[in-house]
C-alpha positions as CSV (number, residue, x, y, z in Angstrom):
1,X,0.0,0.0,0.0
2,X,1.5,3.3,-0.5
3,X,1.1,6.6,1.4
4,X,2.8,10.3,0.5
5,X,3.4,12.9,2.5
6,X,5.0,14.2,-0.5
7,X,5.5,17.8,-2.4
8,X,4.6,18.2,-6.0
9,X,6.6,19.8,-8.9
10,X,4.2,20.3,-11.4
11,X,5.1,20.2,-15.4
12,X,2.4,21.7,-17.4
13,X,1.5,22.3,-21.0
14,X,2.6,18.3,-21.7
15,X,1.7,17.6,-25.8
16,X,1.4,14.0,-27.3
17,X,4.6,13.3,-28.8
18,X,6.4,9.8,-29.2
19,X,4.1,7.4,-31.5
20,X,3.2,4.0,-30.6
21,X,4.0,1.2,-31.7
22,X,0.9,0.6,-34.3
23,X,0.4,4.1,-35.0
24,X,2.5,5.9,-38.0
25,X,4.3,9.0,-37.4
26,X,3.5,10.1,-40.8
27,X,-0.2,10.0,-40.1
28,X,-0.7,10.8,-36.3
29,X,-3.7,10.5,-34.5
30,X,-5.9,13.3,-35.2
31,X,-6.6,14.3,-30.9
32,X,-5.1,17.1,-30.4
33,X,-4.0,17.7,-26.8
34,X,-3.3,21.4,-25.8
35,X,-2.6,20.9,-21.5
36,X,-1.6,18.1,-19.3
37,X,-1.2,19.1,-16.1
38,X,-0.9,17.2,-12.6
39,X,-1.4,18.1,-8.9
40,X,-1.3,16.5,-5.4
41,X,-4.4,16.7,-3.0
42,X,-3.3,15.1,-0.2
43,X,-1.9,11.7,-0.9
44,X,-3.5,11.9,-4.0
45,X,-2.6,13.0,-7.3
46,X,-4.7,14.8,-9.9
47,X,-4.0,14.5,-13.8
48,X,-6.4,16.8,-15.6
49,X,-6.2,17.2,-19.9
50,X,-7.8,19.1,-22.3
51,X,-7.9,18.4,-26.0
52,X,-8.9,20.9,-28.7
53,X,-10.3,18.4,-31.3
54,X,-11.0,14.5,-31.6
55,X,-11.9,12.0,-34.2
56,X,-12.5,8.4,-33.3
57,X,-11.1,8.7,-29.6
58,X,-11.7,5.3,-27.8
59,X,-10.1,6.6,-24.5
60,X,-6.9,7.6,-22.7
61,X,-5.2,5.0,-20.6
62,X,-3.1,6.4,-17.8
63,X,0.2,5.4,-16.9
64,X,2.6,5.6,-14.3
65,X,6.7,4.5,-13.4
66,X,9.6,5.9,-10.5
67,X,11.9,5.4,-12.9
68,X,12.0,6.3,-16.9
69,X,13.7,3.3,-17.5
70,X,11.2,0.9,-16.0
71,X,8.3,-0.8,-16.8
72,X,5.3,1.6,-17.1
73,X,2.0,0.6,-15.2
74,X,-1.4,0.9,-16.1
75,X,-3.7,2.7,-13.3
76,X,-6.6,3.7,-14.6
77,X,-8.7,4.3,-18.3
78,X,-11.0,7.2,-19.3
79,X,-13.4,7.0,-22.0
80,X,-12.9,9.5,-24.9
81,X,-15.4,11.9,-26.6
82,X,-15.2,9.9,-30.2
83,X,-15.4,13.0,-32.3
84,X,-15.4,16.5,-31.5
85,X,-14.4,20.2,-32.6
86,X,-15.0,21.4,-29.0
87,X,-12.4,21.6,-26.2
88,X,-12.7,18.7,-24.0
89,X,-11.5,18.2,-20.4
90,X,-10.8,15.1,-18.5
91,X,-9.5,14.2,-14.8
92,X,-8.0,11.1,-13.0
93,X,-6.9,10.8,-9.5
94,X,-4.2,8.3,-8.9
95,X,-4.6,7.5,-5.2
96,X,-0.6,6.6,-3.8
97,X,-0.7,3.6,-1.7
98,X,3.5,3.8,-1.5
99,X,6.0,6.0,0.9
100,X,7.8,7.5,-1.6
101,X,10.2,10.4,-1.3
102,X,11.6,10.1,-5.0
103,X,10.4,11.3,-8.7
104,X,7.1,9.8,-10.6
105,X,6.6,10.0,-13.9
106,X,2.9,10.0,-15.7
107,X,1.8,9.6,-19.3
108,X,-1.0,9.3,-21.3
109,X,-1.7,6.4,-24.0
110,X,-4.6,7.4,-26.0
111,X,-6.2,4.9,-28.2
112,X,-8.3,5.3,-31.1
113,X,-11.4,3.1,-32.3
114,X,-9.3,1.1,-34.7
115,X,-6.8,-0.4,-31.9
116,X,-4.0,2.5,-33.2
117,X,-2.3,4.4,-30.1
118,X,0.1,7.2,-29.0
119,X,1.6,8.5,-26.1
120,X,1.9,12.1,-24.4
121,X,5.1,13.6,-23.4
122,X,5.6,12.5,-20.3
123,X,4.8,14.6,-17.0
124,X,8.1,14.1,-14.2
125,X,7.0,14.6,-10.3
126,X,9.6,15.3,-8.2
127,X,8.3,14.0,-4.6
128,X,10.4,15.1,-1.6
129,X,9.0,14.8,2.5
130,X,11.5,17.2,3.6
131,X,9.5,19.5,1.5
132,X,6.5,19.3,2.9
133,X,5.7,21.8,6.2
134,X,2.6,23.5,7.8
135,X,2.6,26.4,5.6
136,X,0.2,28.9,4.5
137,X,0.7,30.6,0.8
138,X,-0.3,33.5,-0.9
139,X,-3.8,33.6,-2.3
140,X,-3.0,33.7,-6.3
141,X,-4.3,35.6,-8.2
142,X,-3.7,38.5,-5.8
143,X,-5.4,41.0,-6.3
144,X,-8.4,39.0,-7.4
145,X,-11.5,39.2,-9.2
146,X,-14.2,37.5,-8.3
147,X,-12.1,34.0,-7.2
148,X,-8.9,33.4,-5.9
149,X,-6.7,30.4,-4.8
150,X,-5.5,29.4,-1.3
151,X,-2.6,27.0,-1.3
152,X,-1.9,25.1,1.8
153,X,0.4,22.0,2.9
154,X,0.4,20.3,6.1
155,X,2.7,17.6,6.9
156,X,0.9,15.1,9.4
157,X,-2.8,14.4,9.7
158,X,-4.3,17.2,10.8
159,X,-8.0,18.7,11.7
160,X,-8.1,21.8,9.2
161,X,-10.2,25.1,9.4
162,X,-9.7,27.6,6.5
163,X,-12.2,30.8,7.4
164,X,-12.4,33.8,5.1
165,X,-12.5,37.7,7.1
166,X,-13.6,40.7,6.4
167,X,-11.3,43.8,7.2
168,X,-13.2,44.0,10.8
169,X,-13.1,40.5,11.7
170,X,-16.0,39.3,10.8
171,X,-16.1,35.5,9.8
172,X,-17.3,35.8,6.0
173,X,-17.5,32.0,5.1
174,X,-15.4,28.7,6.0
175,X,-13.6,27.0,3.6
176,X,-12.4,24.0,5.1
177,X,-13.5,22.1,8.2
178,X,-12.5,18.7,8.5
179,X,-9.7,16.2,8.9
180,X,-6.7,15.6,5.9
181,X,-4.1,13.7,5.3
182,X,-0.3,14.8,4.9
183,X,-0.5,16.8,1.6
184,X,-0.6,19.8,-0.2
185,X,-4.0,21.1,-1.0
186,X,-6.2,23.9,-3.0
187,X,-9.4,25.5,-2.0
188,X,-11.2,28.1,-4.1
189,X,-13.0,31.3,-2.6
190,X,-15.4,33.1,-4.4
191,X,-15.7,36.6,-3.6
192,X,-19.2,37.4,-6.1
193,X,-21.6,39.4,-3.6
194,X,-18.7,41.3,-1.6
195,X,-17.3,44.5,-1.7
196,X,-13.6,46.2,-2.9
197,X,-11.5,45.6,-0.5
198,X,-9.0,43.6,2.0
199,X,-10.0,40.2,3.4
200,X,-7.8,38.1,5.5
201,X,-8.0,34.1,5.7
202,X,-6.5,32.0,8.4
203,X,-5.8,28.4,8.7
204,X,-5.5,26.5,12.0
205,X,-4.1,23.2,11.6
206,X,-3.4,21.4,14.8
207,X,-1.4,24.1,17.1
208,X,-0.1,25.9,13.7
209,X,-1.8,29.4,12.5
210,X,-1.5,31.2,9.9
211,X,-3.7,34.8,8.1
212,X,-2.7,36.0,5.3
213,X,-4.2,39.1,3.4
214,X,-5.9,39.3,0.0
215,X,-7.1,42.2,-2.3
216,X,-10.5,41.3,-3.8
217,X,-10.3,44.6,-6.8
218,X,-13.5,44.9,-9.3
């Protein structure tokens, strides 16, 4: 079984290059990929893709390894759209079950109707526990307008409280209020309904706090 408590490099923007092995690099597949992005939550971690176009799309198969030069393993399949001229997006969370404290490496495989198949460039996750702290970041984008990001990591299971202010104290809304595991996580907060100004938002993990201002700017 394998558990992280790991910190995520993320490699975006990944396009589908290297042709398998019944697929012709003369005439590649027409899906068009334009982002390939990845991102841990927790002790999990979260592929997401978008393609411009498809035509005859069976599905992606999703693919992991620690080391290039191994053998690559299959975790999971999602179904593609068949044909379309409209972006489509598409997620998969590989749950870890393993300690790791090294680099993974993630790819896609998509397949068309006909059995023919190629492969994305590869996405390279550099995993490190020393990393990983109780820490607080920087809402981004900041200023915002009308959403924002707040990035948090904690290091050991923790019972988490994220609570939005306003610039007299008052509680606006809570984000987060519940137990996680070791990780680094994302929470949105939507500002539609509020006024120009400064907010604060604080996290209480355990015996660590932490506020931080934002700039919410219409």
């Amino acid at each position: 079984m394998r558990t992280t408590t790991a910190f995520l490099i993320l490699f975006s923007l990944q396009l589908f290059a290297g042709i398998g092995s019944s697929a012709s690099a003369v005439s590649p597949l027409p899906v068009e990929l334009i982002s390939f992005t990845a991102n841990l939550n927790g002790s999990n971690v979260e592929l997401r893709w978008v393609t411009a176009t498809e035509v005859n799309n069976f599905g992606f198969s999703v693919e992991t390894c620690h080391d290039k030069s191994q053998l690559w393993e299959t975790v999971g399949f999602i179904p593609g759209s068949g044909n379309s001229n409209s972006p489509k997006e598409y997620s998969f969370t590989d749950h870890l079950k393993l300690n790791l404290d090294h680099t993974l490496f993630y790819r896609l495989k998509q397949i068309d109707n006909n059995g023919k198949f190629e492969y994305s460039k590869v996405l390279e996750i550099s995993t490190d526990i020393q990393l990983l702290t109780f820490k607080l970041q920087q809402n981004h984008p900041n200023p915002f307008n009308p959403s924002t990001i707040i990035t948090y990591s904690i290091p050991a299971s923790s019972y988490v409280i994220v609570e939005a202010y306003n610039v007299l104290g008052k509680l606006i809304t809570t984000l987060v209020n519940k137990n996680q595991d070791p990780g680094s996580y994302k929470v949105s907060f939507d500002a539609r309904g509020l006024s120009n100004g400064i907010y604060y938002y604080r996290i209480q993990a355990g015996t660590f706090t932490e506020t931080k201002k934002m700039l919410l700017l219409k």
